[in-house]
VONU-575099 format. One record per residue (C-alpha): residue number from 1; x, y, z negated; residue in one letter. Coordinates in pm, 1 decimal, decimal comma, m for minus. Last residue first. Example, Ala and Ser with C-alpha at 12.3 -4.5 7.8 and 13.67 -1.06 7.14 Angstrom:
// residues 2
R/2/1367,0/m106,0/m714,0/S .
R/1/1230,0/m450,0/m780,0/A .
// end
This chain:
// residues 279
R/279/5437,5/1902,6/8619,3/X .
R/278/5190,2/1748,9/8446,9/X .
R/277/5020,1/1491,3/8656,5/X .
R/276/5031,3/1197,5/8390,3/X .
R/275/4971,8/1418,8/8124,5/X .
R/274/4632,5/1555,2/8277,2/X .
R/273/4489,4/1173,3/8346,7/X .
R/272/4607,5/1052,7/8026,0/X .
R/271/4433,4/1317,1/7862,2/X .
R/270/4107,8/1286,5/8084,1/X .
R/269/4112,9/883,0/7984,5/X .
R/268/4126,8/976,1/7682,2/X .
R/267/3848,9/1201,0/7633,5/X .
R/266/3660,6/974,4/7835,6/X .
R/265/3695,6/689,6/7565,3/X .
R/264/3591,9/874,2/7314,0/X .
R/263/3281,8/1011,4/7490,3/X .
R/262/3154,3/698,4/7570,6/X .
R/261/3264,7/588,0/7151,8/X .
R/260/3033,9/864,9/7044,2/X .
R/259/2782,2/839,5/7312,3/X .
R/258/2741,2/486,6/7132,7/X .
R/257/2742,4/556,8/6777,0/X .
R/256/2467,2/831,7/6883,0/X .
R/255/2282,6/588,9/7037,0/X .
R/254/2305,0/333,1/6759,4/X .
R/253/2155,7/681,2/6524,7/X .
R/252/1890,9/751,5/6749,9/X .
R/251/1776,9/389,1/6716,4/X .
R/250/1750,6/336,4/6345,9/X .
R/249/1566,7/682,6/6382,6/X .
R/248/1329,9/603,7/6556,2/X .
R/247/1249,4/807,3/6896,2/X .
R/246/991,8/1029,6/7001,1/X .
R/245/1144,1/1382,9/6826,1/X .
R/244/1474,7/1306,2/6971,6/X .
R/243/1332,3/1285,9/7327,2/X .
R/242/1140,6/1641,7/7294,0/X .
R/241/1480,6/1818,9/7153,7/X .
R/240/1673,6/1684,0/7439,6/X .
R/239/1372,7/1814,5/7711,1/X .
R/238/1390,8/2138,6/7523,9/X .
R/237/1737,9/2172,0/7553,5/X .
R/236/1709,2/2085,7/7951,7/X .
R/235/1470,7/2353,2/7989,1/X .
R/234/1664,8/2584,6/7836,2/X .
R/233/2010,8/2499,4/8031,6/X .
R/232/1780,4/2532,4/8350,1/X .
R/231/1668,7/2851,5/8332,9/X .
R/230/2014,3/2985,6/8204,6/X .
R/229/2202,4/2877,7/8509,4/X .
R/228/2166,1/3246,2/8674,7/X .
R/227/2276,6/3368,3/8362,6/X .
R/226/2616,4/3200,0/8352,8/X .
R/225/2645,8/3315,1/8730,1/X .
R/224/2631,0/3667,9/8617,4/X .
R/223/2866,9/3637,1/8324,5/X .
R/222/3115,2/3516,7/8513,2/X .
R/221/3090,0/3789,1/8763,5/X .
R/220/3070,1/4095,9/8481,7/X .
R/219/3395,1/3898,4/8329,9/X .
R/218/3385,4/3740,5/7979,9/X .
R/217/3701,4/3564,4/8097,8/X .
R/216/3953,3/3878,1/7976,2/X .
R/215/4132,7/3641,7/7737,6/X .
R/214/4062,2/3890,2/7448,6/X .
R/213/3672,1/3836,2/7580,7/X .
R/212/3727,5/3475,2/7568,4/X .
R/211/3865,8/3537,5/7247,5/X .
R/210/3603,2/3688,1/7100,6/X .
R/209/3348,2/3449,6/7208,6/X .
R/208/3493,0/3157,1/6999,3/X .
R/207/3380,2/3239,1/6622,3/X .
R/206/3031,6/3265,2/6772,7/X .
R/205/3074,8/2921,0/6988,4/X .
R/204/3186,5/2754,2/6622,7/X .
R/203/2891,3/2942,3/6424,2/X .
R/202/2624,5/2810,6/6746,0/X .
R/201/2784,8/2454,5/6707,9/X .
R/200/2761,5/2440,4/6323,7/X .
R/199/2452,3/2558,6/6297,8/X .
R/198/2324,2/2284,3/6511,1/X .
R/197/2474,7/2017,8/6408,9/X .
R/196/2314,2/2048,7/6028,0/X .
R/195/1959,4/2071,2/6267,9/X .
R/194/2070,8/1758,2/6439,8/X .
R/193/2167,8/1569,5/6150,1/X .
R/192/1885,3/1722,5/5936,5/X .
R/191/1612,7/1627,2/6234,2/X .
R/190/1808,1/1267,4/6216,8/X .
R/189/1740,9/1183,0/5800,6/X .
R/188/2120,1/1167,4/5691,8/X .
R/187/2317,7/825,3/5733,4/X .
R/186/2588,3/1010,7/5591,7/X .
R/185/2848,5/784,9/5769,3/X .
R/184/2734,2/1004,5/6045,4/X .
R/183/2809,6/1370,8/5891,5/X .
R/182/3207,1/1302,6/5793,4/X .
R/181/3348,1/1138,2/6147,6/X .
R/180/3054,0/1302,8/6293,5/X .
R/179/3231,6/1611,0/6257,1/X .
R/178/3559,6/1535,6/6414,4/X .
R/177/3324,2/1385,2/6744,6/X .
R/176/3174,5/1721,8/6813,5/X .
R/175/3465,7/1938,4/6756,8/X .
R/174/3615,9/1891,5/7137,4/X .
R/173/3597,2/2225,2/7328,3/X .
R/172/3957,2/2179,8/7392,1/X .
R/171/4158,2/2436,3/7174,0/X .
R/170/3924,1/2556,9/6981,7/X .
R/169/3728,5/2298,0/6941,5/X .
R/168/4049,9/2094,0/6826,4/X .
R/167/4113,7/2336,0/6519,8/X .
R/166/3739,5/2384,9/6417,2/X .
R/165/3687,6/1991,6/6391,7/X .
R/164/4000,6/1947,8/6201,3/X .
R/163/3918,4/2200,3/5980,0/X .
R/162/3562,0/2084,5/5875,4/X .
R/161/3690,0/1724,7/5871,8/X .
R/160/3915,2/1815,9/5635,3/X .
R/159/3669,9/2052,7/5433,4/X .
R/158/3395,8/1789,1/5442,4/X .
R/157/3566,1/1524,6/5388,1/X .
R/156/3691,8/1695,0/5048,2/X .
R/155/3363,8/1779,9/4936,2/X .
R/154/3289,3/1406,2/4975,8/X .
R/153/3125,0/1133,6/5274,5/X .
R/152/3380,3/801,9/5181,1/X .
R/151/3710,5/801,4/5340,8/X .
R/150/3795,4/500,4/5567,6/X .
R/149/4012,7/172,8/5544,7/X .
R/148/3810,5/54,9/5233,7/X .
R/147/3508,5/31,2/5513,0/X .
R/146/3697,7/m188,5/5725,1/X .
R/145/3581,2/m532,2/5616,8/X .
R/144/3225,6/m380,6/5626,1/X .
R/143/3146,0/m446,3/5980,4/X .
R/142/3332,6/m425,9/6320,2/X .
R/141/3052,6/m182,5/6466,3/X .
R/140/3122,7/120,2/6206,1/X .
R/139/3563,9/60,8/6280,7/X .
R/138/3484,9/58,6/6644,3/X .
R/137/3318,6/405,5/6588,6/X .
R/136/3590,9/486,7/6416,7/X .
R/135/3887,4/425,3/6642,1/X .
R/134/3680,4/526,2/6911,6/X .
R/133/3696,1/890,0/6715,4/X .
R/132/4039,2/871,5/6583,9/X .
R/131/4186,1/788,3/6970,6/X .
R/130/3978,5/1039,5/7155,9/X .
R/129/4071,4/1290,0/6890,6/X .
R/128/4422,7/1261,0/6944,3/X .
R/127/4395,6/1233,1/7306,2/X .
R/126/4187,2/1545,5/7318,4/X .
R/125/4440,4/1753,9/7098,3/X .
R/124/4743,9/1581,0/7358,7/X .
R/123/4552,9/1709,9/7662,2/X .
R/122/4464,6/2091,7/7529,6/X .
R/121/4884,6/2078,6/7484,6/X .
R/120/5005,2/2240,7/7149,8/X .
R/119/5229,2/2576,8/7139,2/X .
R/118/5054,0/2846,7/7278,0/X .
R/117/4749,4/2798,1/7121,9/X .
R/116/4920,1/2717,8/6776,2/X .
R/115/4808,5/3049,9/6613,0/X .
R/114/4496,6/3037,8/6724,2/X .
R/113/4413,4/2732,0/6645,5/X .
R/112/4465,0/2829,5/6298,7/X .
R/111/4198,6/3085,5/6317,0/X .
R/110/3965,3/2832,5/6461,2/X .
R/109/4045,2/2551,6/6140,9/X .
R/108/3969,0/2801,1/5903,7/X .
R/107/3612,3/2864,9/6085,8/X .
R/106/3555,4/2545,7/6053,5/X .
R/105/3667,2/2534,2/5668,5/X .
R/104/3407,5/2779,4/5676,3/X .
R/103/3147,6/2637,8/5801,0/X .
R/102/3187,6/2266,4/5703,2/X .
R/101/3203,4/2296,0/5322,9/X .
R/100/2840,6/2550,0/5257,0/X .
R/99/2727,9/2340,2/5615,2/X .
R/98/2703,0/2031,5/5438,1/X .
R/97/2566,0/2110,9/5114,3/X .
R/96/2289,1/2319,2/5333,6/X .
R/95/2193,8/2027,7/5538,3/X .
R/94/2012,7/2123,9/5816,6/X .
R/93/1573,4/2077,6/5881,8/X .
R/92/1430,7/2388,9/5816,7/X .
R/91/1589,2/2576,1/6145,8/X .
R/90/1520,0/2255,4/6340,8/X .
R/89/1382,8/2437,0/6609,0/X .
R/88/1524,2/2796,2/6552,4/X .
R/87/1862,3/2617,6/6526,8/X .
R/86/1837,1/2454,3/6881,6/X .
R/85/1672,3/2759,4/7049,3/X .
R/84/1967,5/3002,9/6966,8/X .
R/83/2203,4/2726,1/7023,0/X .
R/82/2096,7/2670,9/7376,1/X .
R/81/2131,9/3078,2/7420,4/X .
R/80/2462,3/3074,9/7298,9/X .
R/79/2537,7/2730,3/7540,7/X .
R/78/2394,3/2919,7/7876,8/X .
R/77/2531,8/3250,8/7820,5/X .
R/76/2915,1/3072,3/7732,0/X .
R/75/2859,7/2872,9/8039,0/X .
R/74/3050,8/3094,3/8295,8/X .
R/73/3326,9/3182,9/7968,3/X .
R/72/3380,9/2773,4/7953,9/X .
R/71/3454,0/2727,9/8329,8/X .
R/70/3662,3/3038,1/8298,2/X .
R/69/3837,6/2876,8/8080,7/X .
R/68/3881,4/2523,3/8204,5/X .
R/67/3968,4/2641,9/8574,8/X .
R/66/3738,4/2642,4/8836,0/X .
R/65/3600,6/2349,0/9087,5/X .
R/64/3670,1/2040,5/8918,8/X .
R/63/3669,0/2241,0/8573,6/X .
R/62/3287,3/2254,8/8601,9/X .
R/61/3302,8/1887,7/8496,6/X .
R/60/3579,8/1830,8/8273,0/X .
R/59/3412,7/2094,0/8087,4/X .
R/58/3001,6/1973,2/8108,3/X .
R/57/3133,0/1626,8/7929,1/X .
R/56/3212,7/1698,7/7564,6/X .
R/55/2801,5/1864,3/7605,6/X .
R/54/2728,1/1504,5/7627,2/X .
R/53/2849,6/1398,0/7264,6/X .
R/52/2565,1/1489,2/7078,7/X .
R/51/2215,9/1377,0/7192,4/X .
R/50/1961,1/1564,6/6965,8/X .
R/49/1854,8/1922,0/7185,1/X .
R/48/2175,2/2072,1/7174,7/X .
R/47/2369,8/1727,9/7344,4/X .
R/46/2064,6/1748,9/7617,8/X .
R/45/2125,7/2096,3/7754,0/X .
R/44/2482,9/2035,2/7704,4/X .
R/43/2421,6/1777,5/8005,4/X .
R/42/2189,7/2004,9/8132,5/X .
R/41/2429,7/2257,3/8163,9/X .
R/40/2721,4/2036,4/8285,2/X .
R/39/2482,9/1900,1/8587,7/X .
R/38/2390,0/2254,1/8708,9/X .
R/37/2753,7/2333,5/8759,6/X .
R/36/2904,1/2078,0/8916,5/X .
R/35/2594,2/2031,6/9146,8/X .
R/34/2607,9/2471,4/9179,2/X .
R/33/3008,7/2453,9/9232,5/X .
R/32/2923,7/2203,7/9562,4/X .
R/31/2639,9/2416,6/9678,0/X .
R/30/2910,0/2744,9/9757,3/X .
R/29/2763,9/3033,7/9748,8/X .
R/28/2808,8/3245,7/9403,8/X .
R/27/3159,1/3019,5/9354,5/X .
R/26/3280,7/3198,6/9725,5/X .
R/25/3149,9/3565,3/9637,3/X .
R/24/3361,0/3525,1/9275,9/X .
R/23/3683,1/3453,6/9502,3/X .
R/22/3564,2/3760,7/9755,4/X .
R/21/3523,0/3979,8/9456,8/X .
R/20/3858,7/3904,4/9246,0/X .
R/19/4035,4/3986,6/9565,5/X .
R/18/4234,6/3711,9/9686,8/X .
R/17/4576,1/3660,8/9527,4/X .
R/16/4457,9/3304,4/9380,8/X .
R/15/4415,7/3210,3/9740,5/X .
R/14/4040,8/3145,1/9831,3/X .
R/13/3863,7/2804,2/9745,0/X .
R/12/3863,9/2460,8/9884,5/X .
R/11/4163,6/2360,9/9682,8/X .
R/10/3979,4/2428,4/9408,7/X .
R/9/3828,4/2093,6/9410,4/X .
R/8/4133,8/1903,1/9266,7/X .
R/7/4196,0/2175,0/9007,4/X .
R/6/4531,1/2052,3/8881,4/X .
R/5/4672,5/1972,9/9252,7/X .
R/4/4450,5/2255,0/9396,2/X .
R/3/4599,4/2529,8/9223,7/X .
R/2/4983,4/2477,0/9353,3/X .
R/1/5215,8/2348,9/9086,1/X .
// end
């Protein structure tokens, strides 16, 4: 498969067998990898700062121009430093119950990942999750007749989900939506949501950056470009952070439902997308 049938926008760049400085001169000037670019980061700008579920989008994004991983190593400087500023601000605020299950069943679930990497299609772990997450956000807005159908909030959700969530982050950036499955039903005050969300994004992209480095993705060049985006990944954290702070919480938690189902449904629309132009 040539580059530009996966990539649709790569098509525009130099051969793969150009030299690894004229490709990285082309990304540093072109205006159409800067849109792509500047709209993931504030999009994860605003899922650090209280509106989960955007950062799922910032991927799919960037990955119209360059591929998925070096798409995530370019805004691995952006997203550390976004988690940095997330758990300082709500470093009083997470739910230490929570994150004594989550964390290292998480980190469980990234070593296992590992294993499989090879094995197990990125599109078929987002499918899966695209399906249990709209599944159970439907499930939330359909009432109370479905509630024997789902787990109730315990130490053992908390593992699972803990597991799951590190598994499928690891292998497409998706461990958002496996968490809420066992944080939302919670119904915890929203700074502890957030906050409890917090520590386990910055843990998960900590577990992460040695592989990218293993990879050989934590290049001087994407580095460089990562920290020219920086300004504007920490501006858009604190604008998330400012909006969750001004709204109730009856309605942060209906838009998190929603964003939760959006992002469902575009993680399976990308997997369908992906299998249906596999070679």
């Amino acid at each position: 498969m040539q580059p530009g049938a996966r990539y649709p926008l790569l098509a525009i760049r130099s051969s793969l067998f150009a030299p690894c400085h004229s490709r990285f001169l082309t990304v540093m000037t072109d205006p159409l990898f800067y849109l792509l670019a500047v709209l993931a980061v504030v999009l994860q700008g605003l899922s650090k700062g209280g509106f989960l579920g955007l950062g799922l989008m910032s991927l799919p994004l960037m990955s119209l121009y360059v591929p998925p991983l070096q798409a995530a190593a370019i805004i691995l400087p952006t997203v550390l430093a976004q988690d940095a500023l997330t758990v300082w601000t709500f470093r009083h605020t997470w739910s230490a119950w929570n994150l004594k299950l989550m964390v290292p069943s998480m980190a469980a679930g990234i070593a296992t990942a590992g294993l499989f990497a090879a094995s197990l299609s990125t599109a078929h772990v987002r499918l899966a999750i695209g399906l249990v997450a709209g599944l159970f956000v439907l499930r939330h807005w359909l009432g109370k007749r479905f509630e024997r159908f789902v787990p109730r909030p315990s130490p053992f959700t908390g593992i699972v989900f803990g597991t799951i969530g590190g598994f499928t982050t690891m292998l497409a950036n998706a461990g958002g939506p496996v968490w809420q499955m066992h944080l939302l039903p919670q119904r915890l005050d929203k700074f502890t949501y957030v906050g409890t969300f917090s520590v386990l994004f910055a843990s998960s992209n900590l577990l992460k950056t040695p592989a990218y480095g293993a990879l050989g993705q934590l290049s001087q060049e994407n580095l460089l470009v990562g920290a020219i985006l920086l300004p504007i990944a920490v501006m858009a954290n604190y604008t998330g952070i400012w909006l969750v702070r001004r709204i109730s919480t009856e309605l942060f938690f209906r838009i998190a439902y929603v964003l939760m189902f959006l992002i469902s449904v575009e993680l399976i629309r990308s997997a369908l997308t992906e299998m249906m132009h596999a070679p």
